[in-house]
C-alpha positions as CSV (number, residue, x, y, z in Angstrom):
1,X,42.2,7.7,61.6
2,X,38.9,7.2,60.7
3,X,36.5,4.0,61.5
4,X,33.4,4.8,59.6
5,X,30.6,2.2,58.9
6,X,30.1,2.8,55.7
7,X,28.1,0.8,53.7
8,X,28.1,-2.3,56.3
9,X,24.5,-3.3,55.9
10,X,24.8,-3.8,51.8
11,X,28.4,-5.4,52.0
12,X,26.7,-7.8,54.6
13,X,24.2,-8.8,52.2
14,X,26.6,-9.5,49.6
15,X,28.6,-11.5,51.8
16,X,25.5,-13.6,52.8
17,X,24.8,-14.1,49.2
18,X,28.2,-14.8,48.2
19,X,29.1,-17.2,51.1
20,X,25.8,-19.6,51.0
21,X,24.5,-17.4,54.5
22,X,21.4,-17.6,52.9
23,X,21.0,-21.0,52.3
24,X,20.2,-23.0,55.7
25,X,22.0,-19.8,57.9
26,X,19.4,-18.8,60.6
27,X,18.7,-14.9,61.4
28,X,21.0,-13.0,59.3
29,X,22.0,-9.7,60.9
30,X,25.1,-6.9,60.6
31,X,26.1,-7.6,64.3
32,X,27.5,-3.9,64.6
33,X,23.9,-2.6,64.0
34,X,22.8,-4.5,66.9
35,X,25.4,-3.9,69.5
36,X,25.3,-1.1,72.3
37,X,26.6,2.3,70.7
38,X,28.9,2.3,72.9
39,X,30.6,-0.8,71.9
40,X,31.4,1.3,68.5
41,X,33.3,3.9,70.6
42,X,37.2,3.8,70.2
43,X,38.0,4.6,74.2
44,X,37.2,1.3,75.8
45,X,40.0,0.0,72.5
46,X,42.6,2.1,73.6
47,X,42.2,0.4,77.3
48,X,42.2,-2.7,76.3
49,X,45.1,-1.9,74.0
50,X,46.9,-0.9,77.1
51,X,46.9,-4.4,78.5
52,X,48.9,-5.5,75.4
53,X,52.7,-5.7,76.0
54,X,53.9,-5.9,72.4
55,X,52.9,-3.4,69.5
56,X,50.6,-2.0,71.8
57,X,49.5,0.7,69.2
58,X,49.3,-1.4,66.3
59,X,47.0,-3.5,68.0
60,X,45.0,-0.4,69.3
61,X,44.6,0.3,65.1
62,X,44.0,-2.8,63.9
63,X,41.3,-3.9,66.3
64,X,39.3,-1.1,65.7
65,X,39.6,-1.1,62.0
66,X,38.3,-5.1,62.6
67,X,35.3,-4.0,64.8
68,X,33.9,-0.7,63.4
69,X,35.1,-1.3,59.7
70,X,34.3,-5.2,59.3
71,X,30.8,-6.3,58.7
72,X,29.7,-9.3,61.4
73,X,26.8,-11.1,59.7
74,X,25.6,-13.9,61.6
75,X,28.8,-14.5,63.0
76,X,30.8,-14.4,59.6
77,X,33.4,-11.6,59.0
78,X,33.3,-10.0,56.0
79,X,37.1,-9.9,53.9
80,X,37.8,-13.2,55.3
81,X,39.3,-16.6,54.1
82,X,37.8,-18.4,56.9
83,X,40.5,-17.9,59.8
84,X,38.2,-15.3,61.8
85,X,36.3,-18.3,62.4
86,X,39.3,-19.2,65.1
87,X,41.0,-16.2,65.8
88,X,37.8,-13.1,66.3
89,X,36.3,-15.8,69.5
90,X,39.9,-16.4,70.2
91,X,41.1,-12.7,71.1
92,X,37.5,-11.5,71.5
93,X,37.1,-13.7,74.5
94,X,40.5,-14.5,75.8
95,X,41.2,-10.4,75.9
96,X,37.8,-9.7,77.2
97,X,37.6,-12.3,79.8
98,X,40.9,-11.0,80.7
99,X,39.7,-7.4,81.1
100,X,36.1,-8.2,81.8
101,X,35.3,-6.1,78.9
102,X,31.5,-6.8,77.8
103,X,32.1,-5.0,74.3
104,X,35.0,-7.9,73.0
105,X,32.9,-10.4,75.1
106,X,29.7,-9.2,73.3
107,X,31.7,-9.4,69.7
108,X,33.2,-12.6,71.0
109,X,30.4,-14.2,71.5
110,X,28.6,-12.8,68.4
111,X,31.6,-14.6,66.2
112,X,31.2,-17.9,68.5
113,X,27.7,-18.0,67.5
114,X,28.0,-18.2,63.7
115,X,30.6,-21.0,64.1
116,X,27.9,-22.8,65.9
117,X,25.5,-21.9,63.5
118,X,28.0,-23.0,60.8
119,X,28.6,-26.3,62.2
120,X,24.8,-27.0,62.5
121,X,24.1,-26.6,58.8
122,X,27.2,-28.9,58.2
123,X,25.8,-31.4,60.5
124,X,22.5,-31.2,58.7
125,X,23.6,-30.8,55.1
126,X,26.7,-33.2,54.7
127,X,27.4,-32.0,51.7
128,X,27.3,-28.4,52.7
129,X,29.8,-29.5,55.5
130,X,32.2,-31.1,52.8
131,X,32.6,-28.0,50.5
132,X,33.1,-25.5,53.3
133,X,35.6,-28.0,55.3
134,X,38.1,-25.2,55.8
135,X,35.9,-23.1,57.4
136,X,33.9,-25.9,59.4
137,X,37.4,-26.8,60.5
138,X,38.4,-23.4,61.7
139,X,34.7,-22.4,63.1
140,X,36.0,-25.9,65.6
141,X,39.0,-24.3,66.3
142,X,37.2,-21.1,67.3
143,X,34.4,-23.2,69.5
144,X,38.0,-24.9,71.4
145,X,38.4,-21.5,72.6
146,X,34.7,-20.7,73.5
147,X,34.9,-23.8,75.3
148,X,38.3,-22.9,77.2
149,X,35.9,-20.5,78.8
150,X,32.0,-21.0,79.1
151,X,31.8,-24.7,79.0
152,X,29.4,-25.4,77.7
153,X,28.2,-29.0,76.7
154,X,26.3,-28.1,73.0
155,X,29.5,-26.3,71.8
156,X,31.6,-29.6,73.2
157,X,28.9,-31.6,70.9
158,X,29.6,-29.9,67.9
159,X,33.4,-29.9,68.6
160,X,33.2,-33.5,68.5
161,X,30.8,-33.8,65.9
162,X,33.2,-32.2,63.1
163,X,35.9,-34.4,64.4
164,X,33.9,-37.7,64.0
165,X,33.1,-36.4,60.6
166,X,36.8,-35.1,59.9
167,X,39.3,-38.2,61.3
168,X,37.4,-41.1,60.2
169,X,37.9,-39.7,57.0
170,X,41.3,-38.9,57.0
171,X,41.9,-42.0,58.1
172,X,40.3,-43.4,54.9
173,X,42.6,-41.5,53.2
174,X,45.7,-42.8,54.4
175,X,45.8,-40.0,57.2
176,X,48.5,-38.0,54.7
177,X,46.5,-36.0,52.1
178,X,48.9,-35.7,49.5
179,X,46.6,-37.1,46.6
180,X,43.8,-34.5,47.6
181,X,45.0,-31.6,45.0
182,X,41.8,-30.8,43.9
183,X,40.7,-29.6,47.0
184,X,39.7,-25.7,48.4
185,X,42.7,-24.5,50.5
186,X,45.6,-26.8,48.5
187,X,47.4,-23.4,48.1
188,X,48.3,-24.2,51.0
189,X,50.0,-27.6,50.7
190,X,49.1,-31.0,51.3
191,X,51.5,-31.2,54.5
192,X,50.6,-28.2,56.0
193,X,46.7,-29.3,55.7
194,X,47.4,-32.5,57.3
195,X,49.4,-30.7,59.9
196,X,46.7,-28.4,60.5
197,X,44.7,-31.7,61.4
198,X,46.8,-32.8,64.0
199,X,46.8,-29.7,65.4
200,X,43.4,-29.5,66.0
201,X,43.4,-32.9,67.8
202,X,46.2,-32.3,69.8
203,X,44.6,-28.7,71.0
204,X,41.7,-30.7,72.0
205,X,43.5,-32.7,73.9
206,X,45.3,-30.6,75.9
207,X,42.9,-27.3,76.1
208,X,39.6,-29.5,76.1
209,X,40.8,-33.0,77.6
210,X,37.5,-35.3,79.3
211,X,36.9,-38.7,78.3
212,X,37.9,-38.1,74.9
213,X,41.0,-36.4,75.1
214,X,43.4,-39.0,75.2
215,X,41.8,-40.1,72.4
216,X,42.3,-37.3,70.1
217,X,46.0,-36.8,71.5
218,X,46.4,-40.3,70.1
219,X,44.9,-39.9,66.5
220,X,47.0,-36.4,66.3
221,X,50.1,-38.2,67.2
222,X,49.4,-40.3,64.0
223,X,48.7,-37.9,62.2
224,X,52.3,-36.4,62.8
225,X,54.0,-39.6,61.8
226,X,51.8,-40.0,58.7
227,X,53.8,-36.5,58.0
228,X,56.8,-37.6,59.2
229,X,56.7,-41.0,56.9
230,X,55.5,-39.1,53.9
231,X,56.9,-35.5,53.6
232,X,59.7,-35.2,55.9
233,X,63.3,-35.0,54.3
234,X,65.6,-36.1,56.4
235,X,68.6,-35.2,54.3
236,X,67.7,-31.2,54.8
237,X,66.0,-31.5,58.1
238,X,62.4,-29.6,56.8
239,X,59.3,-30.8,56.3
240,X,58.5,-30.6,52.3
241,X,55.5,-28.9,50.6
242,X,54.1,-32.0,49.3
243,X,55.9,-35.6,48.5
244,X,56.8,-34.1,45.2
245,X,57.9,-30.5,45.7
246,X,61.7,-29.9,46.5
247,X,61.5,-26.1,47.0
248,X,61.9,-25.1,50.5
249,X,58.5,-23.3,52.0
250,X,57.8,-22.0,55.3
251,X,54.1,-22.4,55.8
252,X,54.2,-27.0,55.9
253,X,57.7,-26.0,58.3
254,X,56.1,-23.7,60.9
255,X,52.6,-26.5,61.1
256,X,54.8,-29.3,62.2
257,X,57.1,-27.3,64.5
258,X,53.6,-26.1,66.0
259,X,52.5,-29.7,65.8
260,X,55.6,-31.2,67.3
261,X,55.8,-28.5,70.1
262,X,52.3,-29.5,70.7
263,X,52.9,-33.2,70.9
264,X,55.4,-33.1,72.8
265,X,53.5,-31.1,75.5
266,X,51.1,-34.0,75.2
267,X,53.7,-36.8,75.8
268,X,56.5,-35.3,77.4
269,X,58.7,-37.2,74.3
270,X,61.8,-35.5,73.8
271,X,61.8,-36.3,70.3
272,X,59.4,-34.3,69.0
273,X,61.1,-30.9,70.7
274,X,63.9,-32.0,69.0
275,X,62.3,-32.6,65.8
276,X,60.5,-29.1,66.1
277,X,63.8,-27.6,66.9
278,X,65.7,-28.6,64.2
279,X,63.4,-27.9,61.4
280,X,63.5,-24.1,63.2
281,X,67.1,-24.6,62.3
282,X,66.7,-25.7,59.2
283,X,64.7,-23.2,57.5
284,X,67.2,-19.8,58.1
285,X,67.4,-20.3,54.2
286,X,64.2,-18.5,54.2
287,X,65.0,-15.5,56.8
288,X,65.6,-12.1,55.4
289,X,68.4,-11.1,57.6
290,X,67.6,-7.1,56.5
291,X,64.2,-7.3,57.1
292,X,63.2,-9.7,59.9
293,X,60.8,-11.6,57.7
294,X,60.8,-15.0,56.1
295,X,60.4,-15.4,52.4
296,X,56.9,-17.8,52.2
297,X,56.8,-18.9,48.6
298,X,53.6,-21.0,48.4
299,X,51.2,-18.4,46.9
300,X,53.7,-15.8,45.5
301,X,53.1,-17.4,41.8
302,X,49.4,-16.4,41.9
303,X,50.1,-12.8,43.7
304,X,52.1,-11.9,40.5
305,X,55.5,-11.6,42.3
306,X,58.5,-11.1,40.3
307,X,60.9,-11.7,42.8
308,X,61.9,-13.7,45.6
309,X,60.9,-11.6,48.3
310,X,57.5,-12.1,48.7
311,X,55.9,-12.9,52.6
312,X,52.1,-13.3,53.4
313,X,50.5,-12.3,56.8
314,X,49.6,-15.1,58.0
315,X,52.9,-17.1,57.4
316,X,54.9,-14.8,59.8
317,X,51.8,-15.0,62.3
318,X,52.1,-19.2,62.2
319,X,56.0,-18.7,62.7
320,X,55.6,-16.6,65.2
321,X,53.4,-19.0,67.1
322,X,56.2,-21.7,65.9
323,X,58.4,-19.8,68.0
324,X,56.6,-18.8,71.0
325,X,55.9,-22.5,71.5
326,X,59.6,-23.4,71.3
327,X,60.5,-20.4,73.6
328,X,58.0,-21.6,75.7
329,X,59.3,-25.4,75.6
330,X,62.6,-24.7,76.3
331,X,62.7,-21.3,77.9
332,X,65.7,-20.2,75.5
333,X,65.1,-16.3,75.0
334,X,66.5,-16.6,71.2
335,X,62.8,-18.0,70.2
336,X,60.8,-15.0,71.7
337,X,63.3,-12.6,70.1
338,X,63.0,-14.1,67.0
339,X,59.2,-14.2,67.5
340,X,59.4,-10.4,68.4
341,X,61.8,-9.7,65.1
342,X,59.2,-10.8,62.7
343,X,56.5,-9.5,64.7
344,X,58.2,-5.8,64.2
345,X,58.8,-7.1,60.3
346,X,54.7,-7.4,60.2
347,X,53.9,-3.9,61.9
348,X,56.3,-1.9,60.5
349,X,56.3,-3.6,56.4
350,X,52.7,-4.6,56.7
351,X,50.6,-2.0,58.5
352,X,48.8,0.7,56.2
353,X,47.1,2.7,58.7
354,X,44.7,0.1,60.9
355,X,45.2,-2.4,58.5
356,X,47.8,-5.2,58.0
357,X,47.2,-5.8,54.4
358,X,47.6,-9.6,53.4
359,X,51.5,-9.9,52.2
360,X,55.1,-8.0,51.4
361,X,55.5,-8.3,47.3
362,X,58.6,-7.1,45.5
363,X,59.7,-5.3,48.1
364,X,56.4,-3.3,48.4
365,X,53.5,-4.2,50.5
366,X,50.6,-5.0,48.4
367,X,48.1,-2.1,47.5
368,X,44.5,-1.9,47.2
369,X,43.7,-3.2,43.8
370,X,46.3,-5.7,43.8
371,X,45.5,-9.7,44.0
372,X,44.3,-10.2,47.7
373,X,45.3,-6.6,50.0
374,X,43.3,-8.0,53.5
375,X,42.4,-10.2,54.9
376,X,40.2,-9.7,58.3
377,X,40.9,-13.3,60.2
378,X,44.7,-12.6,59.6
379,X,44.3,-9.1,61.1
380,X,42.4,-11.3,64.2
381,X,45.0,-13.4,64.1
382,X,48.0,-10.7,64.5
383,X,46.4,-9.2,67.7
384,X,45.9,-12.8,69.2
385,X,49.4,-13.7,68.7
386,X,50.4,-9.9,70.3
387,X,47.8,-11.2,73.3
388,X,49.4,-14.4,73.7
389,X,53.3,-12.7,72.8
390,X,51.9,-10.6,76.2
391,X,51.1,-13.2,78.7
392,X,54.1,-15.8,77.5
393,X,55.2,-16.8,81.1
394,X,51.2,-17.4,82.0
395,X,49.7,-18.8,79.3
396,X,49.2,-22.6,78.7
397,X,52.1,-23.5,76.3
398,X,49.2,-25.4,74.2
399,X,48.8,-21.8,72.5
């Protein structure tokens, strides 16, 4: 297997250009031409590999592909769609807090200072913070799990500055973005973006809390019934794409069992485990019984896909972190070997050499060439969700 850097220092110049780095981003840099040498050594991976209890070589692979291969410029990975933001601080530092491993502390941090830097800009340019919302909301994500473990009052500051920027005006739009189809990230789906919302509320609450936790727990909690009231079907017991789309899809279904799982962690309310159970339920239309996977509809139109059986990354990743929760709510093993089923689906259908390329196609995984083939915050994503698949008896249930 081989890790080269390559051509790092040009791509990270491109991807400054091409991502606005250069406009208001302070001190660009390629992070892995700053780093100790040693930190781009692959035998301090395969230890911390060895602390992983799932897919232990898979993650071995993909990290290193995602250190040595990925340009870090200020903080930004390169071949992203904005979900390193959250997941590279969240592994990076959970992992190698864990392990007391200063290399994925050093990277962690590295990552949690470009969200900063990110937010800053935002703060400063409100316009700048409007057209990159889906990446100013993920780069608060990622400071939530800075936070969880240095504390520190600035990153609290910016935390709450994007979410005194980001409620009130949800709120204005009548919490449920429906309407909002002309904005970035509507592949997506209106529900699972307003789901997505209350998640990030409700993880404040519960991994963050202080004086303003109760209040976010609150405004996520009506988020969920701004959902509930305008894209839930009762008849079929799923959440639906948008108020207008019929056709089942997993990515709005695994948000709001997440969200529900999470509320009702923050409330005790039985309702909303039963709620998140039954839409679990309710979506086996989807499954794959021969494969493990779930079918995830939302973008196979743009990919080109002829057929039916089409899965992205990232949509088995959010299930499986659907079904962790619920295994973790209930304590029913059928969730974490469900969560383990499509976990083997993504190493074994999805894995080409370190990389888990970005979705299953026609019964192919996709190629290089072909529409998107990776994506570097879903790869950070898969090894947080084999971290947390490790510790699932230890971990805070609030993911």
């Amino acid at each position: 297997m081989k890790y080269g850097l390559g051509i790092r220092t040009v791509a990270g110049v491109l991807l400054a250009i091409c991502t606005g780095c250069l406009i208001g981003c302070p001190g660009m840099f390629v992070f892995q031409d700053q780093v100790d040498s040693a930190c781009l050594q692959t035998d301090w991976m395969t230890e911390a590999a060895a602390a992983i209890g799932v897919e232990a070589e898979t993650f071995e692979a993909v990290l290193a592909t995602v250190l040595l291969d990925v340009p870090l410029v200020d903080g930004n990975w390169a071949e992203d769609f904005g979900d390193a933001r959250f997941y590279g601080p969240a592994i990076l530092l959970g992992l190698g807090h864990e392990l007391d491993n200063r290399c994925l502390l050093a990277f962690g941090e590295a990552g949690s200072q470009g969200n900063r830097n990110l937010i800053r800009v935002g703060l400063w340019r409100p316009l700048f913070f409007w057209q990159q919302l889906p990446e100013q909301v993920m780069a608060a994500y990622g400071l939530i799990e800075t936070y969880r473990y240095e504390r520190r009052a600035d990153d609290l500051e910016l935390i709450d500055a994007v979410l005194d920027r980001l409620n009130p005006a949800l709120e204005s739009l009548g919490l449920y973005l429906d309407e909002l189809t002309h904005l970035e990230g509507t592949l997506y789906g209106p529900t699972t973006l307003t789901a997505a919302a209350a998640v990030l509320n409700l993880r404040y609450a519960l991994q963050v809390g202080g004086p303003r936790g109760a209040e976010r727990a609150e405004y996520g909690l009506r988020v969920i019934d701004a959902v509930n009231e305008g894209a839930y079907d009762a008849e079929r017991g799923i959440y639906r794409f948008s108020v207008a789309t019929d056709q089942l899809h997993l990515y709005p279904n695994a948000m709001m069992i997440i969200a529900n799982c999470l509320a009702y962690e923050a409330t005790e309310d039985a309702r909303y485990l039963e709620r998140a159970r039954a839409t679990f339920e309710n979506i086996q239309l989807l499954k794959d019984p021969r494969q493990g996977n779930y079918r995830s509809p939302y973008s196979a139109a743009s990919a080109g896909a002829r057929t039916e059986d089409y899965s992205t990354l990232s949509s088995q990743l959010y299930l499986i972190t659907a079904l962790c929760l619920l295994y973790e709510s209930t304590g029913q093993a059928h969730y974490e070997q469900e969560a383990r089923s499509v976990l083997r689906f993504v190493c074994t259908h999805l894995r080409d050499d370190g990389r888990l390329v970005h979705h299953w196609i026609d019964g192919r995984p996709v190629g290089p060439g072909e529409s998107v083939y990776y994506c570097s915050g879903c790869n950070f994503q898969a090894l947080y969700v084999m971290w947390y698949m490790t510790h699932l008896q230890s971990v805070p249930s609030s993911w």
